[in-house]
N, C-alpha and C positions, 0 to 999 in steps of 0.2 A: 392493274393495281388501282384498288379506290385512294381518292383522294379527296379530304374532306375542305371544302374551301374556308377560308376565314372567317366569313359570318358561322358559319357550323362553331368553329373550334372556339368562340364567344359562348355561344350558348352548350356547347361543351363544360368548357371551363366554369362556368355560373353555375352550371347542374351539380359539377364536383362541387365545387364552393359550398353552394346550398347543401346539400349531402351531407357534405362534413362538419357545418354547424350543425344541423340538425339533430346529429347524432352529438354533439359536442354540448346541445341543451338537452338532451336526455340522460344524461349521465348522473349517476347519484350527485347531489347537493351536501357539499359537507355540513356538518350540525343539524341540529333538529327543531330548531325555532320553531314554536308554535305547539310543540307537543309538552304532555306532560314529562316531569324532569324527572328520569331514571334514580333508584336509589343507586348510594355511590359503592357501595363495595369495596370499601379501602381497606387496604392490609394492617397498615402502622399509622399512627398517630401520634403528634406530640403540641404543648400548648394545649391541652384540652381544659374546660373545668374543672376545679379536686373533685378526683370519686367518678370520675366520667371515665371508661374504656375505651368509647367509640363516638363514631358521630356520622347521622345521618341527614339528607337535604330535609325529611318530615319533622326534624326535631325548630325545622324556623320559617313552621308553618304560619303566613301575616305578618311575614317580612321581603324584603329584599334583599337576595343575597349577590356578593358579586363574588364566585368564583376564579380562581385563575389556574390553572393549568400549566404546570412548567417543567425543565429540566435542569439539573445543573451545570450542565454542561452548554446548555443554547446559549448562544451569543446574545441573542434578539430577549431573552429572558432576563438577561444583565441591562441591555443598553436600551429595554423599552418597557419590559411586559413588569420589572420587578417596580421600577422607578414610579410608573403609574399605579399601580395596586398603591403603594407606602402613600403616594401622595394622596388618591383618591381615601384611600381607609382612615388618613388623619383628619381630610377635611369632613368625613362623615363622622367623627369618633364617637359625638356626642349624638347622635340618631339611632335612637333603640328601634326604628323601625328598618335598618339595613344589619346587614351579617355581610362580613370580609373571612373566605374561605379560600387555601392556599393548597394545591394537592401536586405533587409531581405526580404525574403521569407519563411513566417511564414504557416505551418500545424500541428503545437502540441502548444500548452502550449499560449495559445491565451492570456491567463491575464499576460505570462509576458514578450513573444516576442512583445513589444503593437510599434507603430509608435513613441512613446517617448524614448522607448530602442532603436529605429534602431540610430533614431537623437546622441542620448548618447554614441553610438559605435562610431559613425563619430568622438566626441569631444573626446573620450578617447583616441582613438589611432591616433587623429589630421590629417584626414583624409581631405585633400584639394579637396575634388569632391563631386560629385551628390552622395547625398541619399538617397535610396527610402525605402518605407514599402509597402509591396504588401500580404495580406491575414488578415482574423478578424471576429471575432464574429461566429466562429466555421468554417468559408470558409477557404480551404486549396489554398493557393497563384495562382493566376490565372499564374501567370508566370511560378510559380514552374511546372505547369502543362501545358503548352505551350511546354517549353523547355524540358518536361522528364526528368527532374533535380534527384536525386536520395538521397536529405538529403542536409544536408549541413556538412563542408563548401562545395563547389560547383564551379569550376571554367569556364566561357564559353569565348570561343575567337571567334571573329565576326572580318571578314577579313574586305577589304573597300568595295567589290561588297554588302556586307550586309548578308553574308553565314557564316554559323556556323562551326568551322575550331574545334574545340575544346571543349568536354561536358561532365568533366568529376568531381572527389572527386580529384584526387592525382597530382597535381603537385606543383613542388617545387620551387625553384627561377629560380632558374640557366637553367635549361626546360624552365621557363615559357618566361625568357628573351629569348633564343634561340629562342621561336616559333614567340613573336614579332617581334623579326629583321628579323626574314626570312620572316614572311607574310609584313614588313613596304616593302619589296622588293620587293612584287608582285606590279603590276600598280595598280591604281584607275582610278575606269572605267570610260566610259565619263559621263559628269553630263547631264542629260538632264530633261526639269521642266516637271513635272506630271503634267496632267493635269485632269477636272474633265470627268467624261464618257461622251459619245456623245449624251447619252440620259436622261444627266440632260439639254442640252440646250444647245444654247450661243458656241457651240464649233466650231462651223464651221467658224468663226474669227480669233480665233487663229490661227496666221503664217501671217495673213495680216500688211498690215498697215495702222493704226490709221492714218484717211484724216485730213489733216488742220481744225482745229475747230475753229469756228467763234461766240462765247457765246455773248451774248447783255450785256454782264459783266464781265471783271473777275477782280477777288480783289487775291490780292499778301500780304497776314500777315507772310510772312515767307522768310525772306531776306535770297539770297545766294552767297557766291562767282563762285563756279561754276555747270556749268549745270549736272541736276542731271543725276544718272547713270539708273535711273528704276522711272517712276511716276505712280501713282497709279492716277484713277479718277476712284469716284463713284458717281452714278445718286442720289438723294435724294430727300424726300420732306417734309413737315411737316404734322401733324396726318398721319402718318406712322408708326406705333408699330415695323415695321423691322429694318426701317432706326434710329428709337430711340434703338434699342439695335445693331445697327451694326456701328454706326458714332464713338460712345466710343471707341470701338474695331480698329476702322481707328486713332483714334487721340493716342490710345496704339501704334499701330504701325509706326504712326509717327516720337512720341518722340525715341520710341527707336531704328531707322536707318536712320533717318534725320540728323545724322551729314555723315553717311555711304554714302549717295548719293539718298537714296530716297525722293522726292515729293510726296505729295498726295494734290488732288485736290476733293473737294468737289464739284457736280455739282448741282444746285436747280433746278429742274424743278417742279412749282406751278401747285398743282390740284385743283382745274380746271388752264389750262394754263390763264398768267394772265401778267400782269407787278408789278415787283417788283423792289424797292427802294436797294441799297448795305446794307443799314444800317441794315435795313431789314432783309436781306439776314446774313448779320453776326449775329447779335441778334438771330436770328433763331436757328443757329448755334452752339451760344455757350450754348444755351441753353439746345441741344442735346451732351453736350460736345466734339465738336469738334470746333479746331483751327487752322487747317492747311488753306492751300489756298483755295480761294472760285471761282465759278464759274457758270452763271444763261444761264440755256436755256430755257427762258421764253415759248414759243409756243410749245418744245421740237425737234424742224427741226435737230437739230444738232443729238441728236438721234434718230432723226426716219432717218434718209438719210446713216446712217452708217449701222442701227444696227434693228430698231423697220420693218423697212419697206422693210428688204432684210431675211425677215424667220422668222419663228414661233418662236414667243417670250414669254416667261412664266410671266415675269416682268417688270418693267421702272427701277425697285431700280435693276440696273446692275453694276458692276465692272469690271473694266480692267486691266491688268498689263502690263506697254506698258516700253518696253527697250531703252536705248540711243537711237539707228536709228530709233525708230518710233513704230516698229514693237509689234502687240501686242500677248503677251508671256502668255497671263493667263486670262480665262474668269470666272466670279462668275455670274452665270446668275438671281440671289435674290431668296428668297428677302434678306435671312439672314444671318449672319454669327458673331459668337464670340465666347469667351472663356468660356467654362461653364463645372462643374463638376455632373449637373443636367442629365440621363442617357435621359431623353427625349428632350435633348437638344442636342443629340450627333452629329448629322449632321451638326447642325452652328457650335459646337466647332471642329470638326474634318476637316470643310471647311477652317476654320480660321488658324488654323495649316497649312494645304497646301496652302492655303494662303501665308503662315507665308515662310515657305520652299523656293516658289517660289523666292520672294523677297529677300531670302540670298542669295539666288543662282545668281540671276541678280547680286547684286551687289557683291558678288565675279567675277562674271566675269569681272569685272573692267566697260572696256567703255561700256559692254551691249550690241554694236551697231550689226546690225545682217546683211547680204549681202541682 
């Protein structure tokens, strides 16, 4: 029988030792610091903006956001993670360059982490921000798994570029205020509008500019003092199943940046081309629930000379996003676009979102106007 002497069973044991870290630093790293910050994918939402459905990390792009991560039921969520979020969010209240974002992230105890507790967390501890619920019905949080979150509570700092600076369980106040003011110090990068891929269509326009249009009508339902900052004009017509769920979605976007400097302009072009009456043309309109300005290009010259008759066109139901100087900043090449929690509806409603982006964007930039 061998028998291994003591100095052996030394460098035995260090080999195990070694080994076993080893293997113990190669193991996934929970969070994702350093990379770009996943969209969130939340189910429910409450405290949001009026008129707002949803809410994603792109909507606070040239911010700081602080994230938190929680469940109703963790103890460590009560006695740490909630305490800091209220304190840190008050002492930033007044810094438009931070965003305080609150989401359970549910993968245990599904019947009591439910979207009614995440809401009742926000009221208990008077939580002035966005709240989400993301995971249910035995699915472990799509987010929580995005981000390699590792439990809760959960804290993520997402700088302005949109990168994850911070993805961790432990920090405190006084840390957490430190790493805001240091990242509010980094720049925010330049803004520039996304636009859709080049081979959904319609992209080869964007950067031009939108020619003098010459419609056989336009009707003006929407008085203003001054010239807007971003107008939107989309093609339309009736029996049209697109333009009927995509006009609602134009007269949503209306009401809610129509004092900000946006326009939208409705354009009719009649299939088969035809002559049509204003009244007509309104009636039509609101019947499809939209009420902004109207606009008829009977024969459709106005768009074939820009846009039908200069490349391959998938549609007639087009949109534009055209800036103060003319210039147009955003193409929808149709047919459809709107807000929907329907998953086979995902590409209108995630159209409509950048969409949605575009048009904050413009009108942040005040005059719009482009050289």
């Amino acid at each position: 029988m061998n028998h291994i002497r003591p100095a052996h069973w030394v460098f035995v044991l260090c080999w195990l030792l070694l080994g076993s870290t080893t293997l113990f630093a190669q193991s996934p790293k929970r969070g994702i610091e350093g990379r770009p910050a996943p969209a969130w994918q939340v189910e429910r939402w409450f405290n949001l903006p009026d008129g707002e459905r949803s809410l994603d990390v792109s909507a606070y792009a040239g911010k700081v956001v602080f994230l938190y991560a929680f469940q109703a039921w963790c103890p460590g969520c009560h006695s740490r993670g909630f305490p800091t979020l209220k304190t840190l969010s008050t002492r930033f209240a007044d810094a438009d360059d931070v965003a305080f974002v609150a989401i359970q992230t549910t993968f245990e105890g599904f019947d009591s982490n439910t979207a009614e507790r995440a809401k009742a967390m926000g009221e208990r501890y008077g939580l002035e921000m966005p709240i989400g619920h993301s995971g249910s019905n035995g699915k472990r949080s799509r987010l929580m798994q995005d981000y390699r979150t590792g439990g809760t509570p959960w804290t993520i700092l997402i700088d302005k570029t949109g990168r994850v600076r911070f993805n961790d369980f432990h920090l405190d106040v006084e840390t957490g205020a430190t790493m805001i003011e240091k990242l509010r110090k980094e720049p925010a990068p330049e803004r520039t509008i996304t636009t859709l891929p080049p081979e959904r269509g319609g992209q080869d326009v964007v950067g031009t500019r939108m020619p003098e249009l010459e419609f056989d009508a336009t009707i003006t339902q929407v008085k203003r003092a001054e010239p807007p900052k971003a107008t939107l004009y989309r093609w339309w017509t009736t029996d049209c199943p697109w333009c009927r769920d995509s006009l609602p979605a134009i007269e949503t976007l209306r009401r809610r940046y129509e004092d900000q400097g946006l326009r939208t302009v409705g354009v009719f072009h009649p299939k088969p081309p035809r002559s049509v009456t204003k009244s007509a043309c309104i009636k039509d309109a609101k019947e499809l629930g939209y009420r902004g300005d109207l606009a008829v290009d009977e024969d459709w010259s106005e768009l074939k000379r820009f846009y039908l008759d200069t490349g391959r066109r998938k549609a007639t139901s087009v949109t534009f996003l055209v800036d103060a100087g003319g210039v147009i900043r955003f193409v929808h090449p149709g047919p459809v676009f709107h807000p929907s929690d329907d998953p086979k509806k995902a590409e209108a409603d995630a159209d409509y979102r950048q969409l949605e982006a575009a048009i904050r964007q413009l009108l942040d930039e005040g005059s719009g106007a482009s050289d």
